[in-house]
MARTI-622769 format. One record per residue: x, y, z of N, C-alpha, C in turn. Coordinates in steps of 0.2 Angstrom, whole numbers, plus 5000, padded with zeros to 4 digits. Each point is the difference from the previous one (the first is absolute). Layout:
XYZXYZXYZ/...
This chain:
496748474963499450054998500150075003/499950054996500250075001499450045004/500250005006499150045003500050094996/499350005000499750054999500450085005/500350044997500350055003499550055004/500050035008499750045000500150064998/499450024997499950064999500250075004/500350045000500350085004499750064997/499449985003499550084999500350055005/499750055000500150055004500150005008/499449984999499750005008500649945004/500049954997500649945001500750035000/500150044995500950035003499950025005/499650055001499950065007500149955005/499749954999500249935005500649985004/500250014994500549944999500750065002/500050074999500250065002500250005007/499250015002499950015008500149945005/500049934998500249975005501049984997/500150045000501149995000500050055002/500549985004500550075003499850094996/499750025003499950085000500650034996/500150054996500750034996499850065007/500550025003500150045005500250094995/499950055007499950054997500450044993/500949975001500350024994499749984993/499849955002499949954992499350025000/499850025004499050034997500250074997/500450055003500250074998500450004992/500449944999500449984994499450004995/499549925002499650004994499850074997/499550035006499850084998500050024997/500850035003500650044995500049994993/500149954998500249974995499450004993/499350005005499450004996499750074999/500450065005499750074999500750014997/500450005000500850044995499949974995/500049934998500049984994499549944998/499550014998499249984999500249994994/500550004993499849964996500449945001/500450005004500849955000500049955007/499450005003499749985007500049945001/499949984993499749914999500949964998/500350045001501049965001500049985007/499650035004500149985007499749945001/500449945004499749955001499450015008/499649964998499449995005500149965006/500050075006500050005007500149925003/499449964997500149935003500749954996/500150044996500649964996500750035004/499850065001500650035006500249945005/499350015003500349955007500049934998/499949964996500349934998500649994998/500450074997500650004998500650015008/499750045004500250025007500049925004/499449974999500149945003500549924997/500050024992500349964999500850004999/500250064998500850005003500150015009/499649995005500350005006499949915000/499449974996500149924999500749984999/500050024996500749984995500950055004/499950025005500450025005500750044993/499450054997500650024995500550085000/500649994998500350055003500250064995/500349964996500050044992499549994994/499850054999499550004995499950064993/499849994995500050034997499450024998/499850084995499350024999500050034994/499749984993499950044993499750035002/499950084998499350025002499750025007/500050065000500050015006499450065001/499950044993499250045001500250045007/499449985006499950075005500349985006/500549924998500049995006499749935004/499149994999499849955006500449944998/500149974996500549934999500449995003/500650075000500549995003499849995007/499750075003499950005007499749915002/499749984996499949935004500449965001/500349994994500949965001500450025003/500150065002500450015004500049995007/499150015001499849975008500149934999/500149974996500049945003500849965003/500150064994500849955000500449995009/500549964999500349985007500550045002/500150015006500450065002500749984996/500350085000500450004994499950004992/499349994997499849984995500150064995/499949994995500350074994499649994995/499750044999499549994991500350064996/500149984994500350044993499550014997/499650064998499650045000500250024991/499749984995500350014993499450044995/500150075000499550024995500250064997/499650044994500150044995500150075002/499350015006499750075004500250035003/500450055002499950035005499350045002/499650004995499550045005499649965003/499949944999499549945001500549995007/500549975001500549985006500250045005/499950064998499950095002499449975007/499449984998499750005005500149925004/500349964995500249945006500450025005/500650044997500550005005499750055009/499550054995499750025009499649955003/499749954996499849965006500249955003/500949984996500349955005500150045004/500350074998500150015008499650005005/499450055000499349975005500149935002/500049974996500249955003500549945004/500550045000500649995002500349944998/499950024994500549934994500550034995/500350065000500450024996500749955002/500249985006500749984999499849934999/499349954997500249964997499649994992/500150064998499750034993500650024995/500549964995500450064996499450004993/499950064997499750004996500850024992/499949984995500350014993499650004995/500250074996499550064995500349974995/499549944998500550014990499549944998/500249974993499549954997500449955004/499549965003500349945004500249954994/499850004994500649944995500750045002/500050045000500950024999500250015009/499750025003500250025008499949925004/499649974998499949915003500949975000/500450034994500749964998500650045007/499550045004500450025006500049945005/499749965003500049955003500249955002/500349995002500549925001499649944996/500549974996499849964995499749935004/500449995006499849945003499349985003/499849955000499449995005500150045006/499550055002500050015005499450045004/499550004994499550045004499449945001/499550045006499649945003499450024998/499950064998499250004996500050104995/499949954996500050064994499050014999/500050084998499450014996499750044995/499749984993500050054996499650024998/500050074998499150035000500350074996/500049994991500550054995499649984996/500450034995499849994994499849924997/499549994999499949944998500549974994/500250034993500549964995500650015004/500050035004501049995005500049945005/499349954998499949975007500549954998/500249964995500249944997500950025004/500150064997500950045002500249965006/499350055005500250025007500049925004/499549924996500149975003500749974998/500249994993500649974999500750005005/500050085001500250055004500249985006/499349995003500150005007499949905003/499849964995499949945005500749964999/500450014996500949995003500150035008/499950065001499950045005499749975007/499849974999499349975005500349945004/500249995004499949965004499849945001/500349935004499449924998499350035003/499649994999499650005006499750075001/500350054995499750075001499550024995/499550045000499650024996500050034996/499350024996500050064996499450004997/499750085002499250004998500050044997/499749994992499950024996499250045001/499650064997499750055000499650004996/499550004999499550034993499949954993/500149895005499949994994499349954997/499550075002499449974998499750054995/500550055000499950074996499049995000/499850035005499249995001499849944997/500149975000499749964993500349974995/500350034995499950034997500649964995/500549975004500349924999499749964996/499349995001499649954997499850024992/499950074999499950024993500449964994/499649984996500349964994500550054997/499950085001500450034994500150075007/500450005001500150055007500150054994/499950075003499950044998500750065001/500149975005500750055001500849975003/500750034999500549965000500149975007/499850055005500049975007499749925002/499449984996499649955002500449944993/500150034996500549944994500549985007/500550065002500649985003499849965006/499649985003499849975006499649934999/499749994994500149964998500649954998/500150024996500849985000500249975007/500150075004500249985005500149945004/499250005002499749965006500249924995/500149984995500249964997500849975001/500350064998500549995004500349965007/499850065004499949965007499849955002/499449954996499849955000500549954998/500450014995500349954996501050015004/499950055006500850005002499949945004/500649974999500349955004500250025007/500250065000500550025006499450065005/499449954999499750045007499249964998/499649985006499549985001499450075003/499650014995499550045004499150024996/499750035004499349995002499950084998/499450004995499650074999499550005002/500150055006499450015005499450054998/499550024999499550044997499850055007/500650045001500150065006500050064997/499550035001500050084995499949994993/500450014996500250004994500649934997/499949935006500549974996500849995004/499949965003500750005003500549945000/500350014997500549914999500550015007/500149925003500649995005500449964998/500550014999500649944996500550005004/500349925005500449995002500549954998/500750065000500549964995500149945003/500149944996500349935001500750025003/
């Protein structure tokens, strides 16, 4: 029997915010930033409490290499990177300099540049830099929505037994359930989240965190 889902009004996130882990000063000055510099481009940033379950859950999973589609202003990486285990390395893969422009000052603020490389290009083509073998412990992707199918083919050869990959935005508000979606981003996600379901080569859970968050750990 499927219980009835609670409901997440307002007042209940603010909840659900305030009792986890506090986002400390650089991550409060980041979101800011982000929403007075670029207020129409604000909502690519993932949400604060999404930050810190991504920080929590690569220190679970004691991960060292990792990988990031999509990097926007920044908080994503800063969380994986806080998490990762001494020595750990995140590859930082996006279009912008002027979006990464502002991450890159606040890894440093935050003293993550030496486990931060960032590479500027279309991550289809810049991904085939990579070592082909299994070897990374948690990937995350948060890009273009029709590049999502690429990046995973791409990357779950890549991946590790045991290692992850959390996928980004695939509730598209909603918007998933439309009989006739209205735009290619939500066609391609459907698709998607399809896919994902139907691979062989990874067991995983879509969580309803922000906007949709899938966890898929390779077989």
């Amino acid at each position: 029997m499927t219980k009835i889902p609670l409901a997440l009004t307002a007042q209940l996130q603010e909840y659900v915010v305030a009792n986890g882990s506090a986002p400390d000063e650089i991550v409060r000055d980041l979101i800011a930033e982000t929403a007075r510099v670029l207020p129409e481009d604000q909502g690519m940033q993932i949400a604060a409490e999404q930050a810190g379950f991504m920080t929590l859950l690569t220190r679970i999973i004691g991960a060292r290499r990792a990988v990031e589609i999509g990097t926007f202003t920044g908080l994503s990486s800063i969380a994986i990177a806080r998490g990762l285990a001494d020595g750990g390395k995140l590859t930082c893969f996006d279009v912008s300099d002027e979006f990464t422009g502002i991450a890159r000052r606040y890894w440093s603020r935050a003293g993550l540049t030496d486990r931060i490389e960032l590479v500027i290009g279309p991550a289809a083509d810049t991904l085939k830099q990579l070592p082909e073998e299994p070897h990374l412990d948690l990937v995350f992707v948060d890009a273009d929505k029709t590049g999502y199918l690429n990046y995973w083919e791409q990357l779950v050869p890549r991946v590790r037994p045991g290692g992850l990959l959390l996928i980004d935005n695939v509730l598209r508000h909603g918007h998933i359930l439309d009989p006739q979606p209205g735009d290619e981003g939500t066609i391609a996600m459907v698709e998607f989240n399809r896919h994902v379901l139907d691979d062989p080569r990874v067991e995983s859970v879509l969580l309803p965190i922000a906007d949709g968050l899938t966890i898929a750990r390779k077989r």
